[in-house]
C-alpha positions in Angstrom: 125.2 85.2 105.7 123.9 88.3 104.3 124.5 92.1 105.5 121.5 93.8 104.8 121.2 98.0 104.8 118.4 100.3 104.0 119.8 100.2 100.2 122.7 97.3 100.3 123.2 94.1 100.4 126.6 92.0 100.6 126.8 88.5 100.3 129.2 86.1 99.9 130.8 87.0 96.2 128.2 89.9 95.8 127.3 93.7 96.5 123.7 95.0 95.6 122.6 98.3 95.8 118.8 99.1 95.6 118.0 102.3 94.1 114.5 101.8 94.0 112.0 102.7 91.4 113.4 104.4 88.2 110.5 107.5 88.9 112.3 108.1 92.2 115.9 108.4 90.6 115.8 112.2 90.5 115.7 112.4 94.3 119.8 111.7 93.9 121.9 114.1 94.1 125.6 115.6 93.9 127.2 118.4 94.7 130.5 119.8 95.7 132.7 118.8 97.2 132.0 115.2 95.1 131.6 116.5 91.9 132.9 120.3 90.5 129.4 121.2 89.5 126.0 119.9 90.6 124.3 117.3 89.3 120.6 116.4 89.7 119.5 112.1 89.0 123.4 110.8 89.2 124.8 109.0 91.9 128.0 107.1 92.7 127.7 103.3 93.6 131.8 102.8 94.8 131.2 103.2 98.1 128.1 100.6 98.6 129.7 98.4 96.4 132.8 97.9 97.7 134.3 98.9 93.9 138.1 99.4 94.1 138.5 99.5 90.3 134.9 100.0 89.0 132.9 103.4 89.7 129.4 102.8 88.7 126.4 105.2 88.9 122.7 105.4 88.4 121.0 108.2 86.5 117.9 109.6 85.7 117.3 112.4 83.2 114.3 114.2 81.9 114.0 113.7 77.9 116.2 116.2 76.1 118.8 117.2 78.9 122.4 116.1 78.8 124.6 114.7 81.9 127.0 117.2 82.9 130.3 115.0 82.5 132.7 114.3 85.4 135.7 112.5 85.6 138.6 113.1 87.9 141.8 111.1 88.8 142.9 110.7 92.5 
């Protein structure tokens, strides 16, 4: 049987994450203490996914900007 959240969904051998209609994809948002620098249209998937070796992340950006890069080791 199938967990269902407002955004998730877990199954048997599956996660799914619903991040709704690409237009809205700007509503996501990081800032710190996530990521060293806010970012506007990015947002981490590990955590709905139940990812221990996978980070994943959906992102939206208006044509000609650039994705401020993060990546950090724990």
């Amino acid at each position: 049987m199938s967990q269902v959240s407002e955004d998730v969904m877990h199954g048997q051998g599956y996660d799914c994450f619903n991040a709704g209609p690409m237009e809205s994809w700007t509503r996501f948002r990081l800032s710190p203490p996530d990521t060293p620098i806010p970012a506007r249209g990015k947002y981490f998937l590990r955590k709905y996914l139940n990812s221990d070796g996978l980070e994943m992340s959906v992102n939206a950006l208006p044509a000609g900007r650039e994705m401020p890069f993060v990546h950090r080791h724990k």
